[in-house]
TIMAR-986791 format. One record per residue (C-alpha): residue number from 1; x, y, z. Coordinates in steps of 0.05 Angstrom, whole numbers. Example, Ala and Ser with C-alpha at 12.3 -4.5 7.8 and 13.67 -1.06 7.14 Angstrom:
BEGIN
{pos: 1, u: 246, v: -90, w: 156}
{pos: 2, u: 273, v: -21, w: 143}
REM end
This chain:
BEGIN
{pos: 1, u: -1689, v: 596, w: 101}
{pos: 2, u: -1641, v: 647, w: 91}
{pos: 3, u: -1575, v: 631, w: 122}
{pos: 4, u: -1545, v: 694, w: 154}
{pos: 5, u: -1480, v: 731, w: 140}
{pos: 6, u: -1433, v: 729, w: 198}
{pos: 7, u: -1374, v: 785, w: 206}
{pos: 8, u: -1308, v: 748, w: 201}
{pos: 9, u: -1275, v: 749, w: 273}
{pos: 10, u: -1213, v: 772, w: 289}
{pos: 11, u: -1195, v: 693, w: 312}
{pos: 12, u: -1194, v: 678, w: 246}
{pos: 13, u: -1131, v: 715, w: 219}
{pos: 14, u: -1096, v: 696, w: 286}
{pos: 15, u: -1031, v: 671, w: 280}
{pos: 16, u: -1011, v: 607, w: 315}
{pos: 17, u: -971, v: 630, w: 375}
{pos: 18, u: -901, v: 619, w: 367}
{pos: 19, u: -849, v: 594, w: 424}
{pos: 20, u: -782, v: 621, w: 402}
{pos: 21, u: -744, v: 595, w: 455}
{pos: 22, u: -759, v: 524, w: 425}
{pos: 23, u: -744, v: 541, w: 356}
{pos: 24, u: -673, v: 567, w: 390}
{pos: 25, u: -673, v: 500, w: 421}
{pos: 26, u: -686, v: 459, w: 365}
{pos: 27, u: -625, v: 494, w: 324}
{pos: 28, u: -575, v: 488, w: 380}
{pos: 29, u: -587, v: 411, w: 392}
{pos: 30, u: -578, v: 413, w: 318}
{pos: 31, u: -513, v: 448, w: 314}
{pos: 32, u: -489, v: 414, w: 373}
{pos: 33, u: -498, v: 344, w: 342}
{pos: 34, u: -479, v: 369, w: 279}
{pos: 35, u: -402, v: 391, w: 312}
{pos: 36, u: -399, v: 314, w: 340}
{pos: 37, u: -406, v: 288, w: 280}
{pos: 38, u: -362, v: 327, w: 250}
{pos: 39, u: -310, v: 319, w: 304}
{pos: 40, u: -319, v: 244, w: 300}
{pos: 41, u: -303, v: 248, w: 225}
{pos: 42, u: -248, v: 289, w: 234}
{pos: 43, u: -220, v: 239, w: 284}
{pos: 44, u: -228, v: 172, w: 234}
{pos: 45, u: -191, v: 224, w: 180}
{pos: 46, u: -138, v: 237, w: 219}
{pos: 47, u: -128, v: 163, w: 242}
{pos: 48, u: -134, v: 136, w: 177}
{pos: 49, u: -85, v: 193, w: 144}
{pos: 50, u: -30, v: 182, w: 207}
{pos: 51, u: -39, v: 101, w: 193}
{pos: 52, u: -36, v: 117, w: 119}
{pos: 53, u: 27, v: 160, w: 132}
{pos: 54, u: 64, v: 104, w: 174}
{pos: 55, u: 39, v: 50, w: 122}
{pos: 56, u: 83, v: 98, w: 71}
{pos: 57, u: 146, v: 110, w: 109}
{pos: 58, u: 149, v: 35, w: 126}
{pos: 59, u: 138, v: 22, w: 53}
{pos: 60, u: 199, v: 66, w: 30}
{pos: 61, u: 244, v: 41, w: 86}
{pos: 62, u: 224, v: -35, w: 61}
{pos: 63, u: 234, v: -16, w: -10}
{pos: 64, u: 308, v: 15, w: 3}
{pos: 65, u: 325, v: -45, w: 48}
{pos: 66, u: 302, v: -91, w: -13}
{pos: 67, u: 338, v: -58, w: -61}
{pos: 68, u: 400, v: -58, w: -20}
{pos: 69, u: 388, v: -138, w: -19}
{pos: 70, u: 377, v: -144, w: -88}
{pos: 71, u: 440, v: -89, w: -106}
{pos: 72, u: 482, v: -147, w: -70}
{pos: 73, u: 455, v: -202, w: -99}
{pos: 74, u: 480, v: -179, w: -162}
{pos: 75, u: 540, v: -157, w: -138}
{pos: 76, u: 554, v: -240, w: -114}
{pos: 77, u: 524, v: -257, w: -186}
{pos: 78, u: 571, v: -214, w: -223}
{pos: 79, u: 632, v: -239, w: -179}
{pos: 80, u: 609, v: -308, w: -189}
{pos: 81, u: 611, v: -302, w: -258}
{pos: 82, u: 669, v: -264, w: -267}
{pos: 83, u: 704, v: -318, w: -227}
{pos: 84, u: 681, v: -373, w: -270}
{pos: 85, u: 702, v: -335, w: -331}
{pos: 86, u: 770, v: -316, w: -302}
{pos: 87, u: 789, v: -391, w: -277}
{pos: 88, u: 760, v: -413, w: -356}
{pos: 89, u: 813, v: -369, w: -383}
{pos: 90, u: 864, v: -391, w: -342}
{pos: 91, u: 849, v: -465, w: -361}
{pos: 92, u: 839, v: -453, w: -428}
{pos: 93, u: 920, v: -421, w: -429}
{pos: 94, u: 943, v: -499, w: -404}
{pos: 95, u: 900, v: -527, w: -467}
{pos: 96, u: 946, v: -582, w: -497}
{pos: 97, u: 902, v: -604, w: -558}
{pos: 98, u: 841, v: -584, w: -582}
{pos: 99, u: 796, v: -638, w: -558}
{pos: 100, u: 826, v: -614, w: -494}
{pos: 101, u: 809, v: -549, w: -516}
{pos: 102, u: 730, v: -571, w: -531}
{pos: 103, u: 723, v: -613, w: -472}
{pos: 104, u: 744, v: -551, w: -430}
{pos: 105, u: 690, v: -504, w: -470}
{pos: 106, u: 636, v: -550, w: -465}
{pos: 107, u: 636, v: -558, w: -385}
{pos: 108, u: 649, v: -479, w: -373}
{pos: 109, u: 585, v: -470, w: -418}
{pos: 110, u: 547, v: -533, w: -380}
{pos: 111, u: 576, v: -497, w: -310}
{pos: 112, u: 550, v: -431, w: -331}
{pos: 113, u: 479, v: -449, w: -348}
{pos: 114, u: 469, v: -491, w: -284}
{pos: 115, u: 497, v: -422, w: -253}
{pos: 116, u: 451, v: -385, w: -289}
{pos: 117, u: 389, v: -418, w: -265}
{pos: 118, u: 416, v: -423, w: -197}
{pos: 119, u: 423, v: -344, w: -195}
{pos: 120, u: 358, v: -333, w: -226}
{pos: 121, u: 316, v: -370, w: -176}
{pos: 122, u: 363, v: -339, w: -127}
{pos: 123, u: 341, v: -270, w: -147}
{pos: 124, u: 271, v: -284, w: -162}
{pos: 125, u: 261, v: -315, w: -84}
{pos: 126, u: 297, v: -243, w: -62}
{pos: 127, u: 259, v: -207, w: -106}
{pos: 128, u: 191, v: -237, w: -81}
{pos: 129, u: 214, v: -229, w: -12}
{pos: 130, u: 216, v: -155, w: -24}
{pos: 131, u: 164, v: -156, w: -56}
{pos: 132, u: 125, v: -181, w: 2}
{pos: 133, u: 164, v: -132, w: 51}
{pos: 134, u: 149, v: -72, w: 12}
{pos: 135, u: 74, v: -90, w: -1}
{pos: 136, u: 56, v: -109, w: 72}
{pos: 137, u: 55, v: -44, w: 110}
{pos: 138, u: 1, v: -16, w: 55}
{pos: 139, u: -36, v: -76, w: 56}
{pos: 140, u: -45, v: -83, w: 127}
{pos: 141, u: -73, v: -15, w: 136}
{pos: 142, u: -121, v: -32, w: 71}
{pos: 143, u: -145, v: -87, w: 113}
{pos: 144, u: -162, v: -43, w: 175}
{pos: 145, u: -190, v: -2, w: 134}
{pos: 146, u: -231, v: -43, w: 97}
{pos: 147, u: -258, v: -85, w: 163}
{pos: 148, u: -272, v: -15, w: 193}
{pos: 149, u: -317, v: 11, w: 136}
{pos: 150, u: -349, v: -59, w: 136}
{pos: 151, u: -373, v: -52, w: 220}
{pos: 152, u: -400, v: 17, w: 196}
REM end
């Protein structure tokens, strides 16, 4: 049996029919979502860069407030010293004898180390302190920052 031929029908080379207005659709829902998202970004930015900002200019005001505290710490250090040296030198012009003379040496240099240490812990607590001033505003907002990318 011979199969027969059949003329292709014009069906055949139809195209699908096509609904523009849902294609339109489809791209505005798109763009529309796409502009929230983008305007929720653009919010987080701008919080994060006004909370970095403020995390900054608390930073510097901390660091010039420190450095004010540790200028005058040294100031009292230097005075201190000088003080000691000053009321040495006057003792040392009432010297009688040289024992006198070593005895008198021998407690300004025992004085001055204990004053020494003294100052030094003195400026390393301040210095910490500052330390921990200037380093807090930044590391708060690292913290919300962090905890916020972590819930995301």
């Amino acid at each position: 049996m011979a199969t027969k031929k059949t003329a292709p029908s014009a069906e055949m080379f139809e195209f699908p029919a096509f609904d523009m207005t849902k294609m339109a659709d489809g791209y505005r829902e798109m763009a529309d979502k796409s502009v929230n998202q983008t305007k929720e970004a653009y919010a987080k930015v701008k919080t994060v860069a006004e909370d970095a900002t403020k995390a900054i200019e608390a930073t510097m005001e901390n660091a010039q407030a420190g450095t004010v505290e540790l200028s005058l710490k040294a100031i009292d250090t230097a005075r201190a010293n000088a003080e000691h040296s000053l009321s040495h030198m006057e003792a040392m012009l009432g010297v009688k004898s040289v024992a006198q003379m070593f005895e008198l040496q021998t407690g300004f240099f025992r004085k001055q180390a204990e004053m020494m240490v003294d100052q030094a812990k003195v400026m390393q607590d301040a210095a910490k302190k500052v330390a921990e001033d200037v380093s807090k505003p930044v590391k708060t907002v690292s913290e919300k920052a962090i905890a916020e990318i972590k819930v995301a």
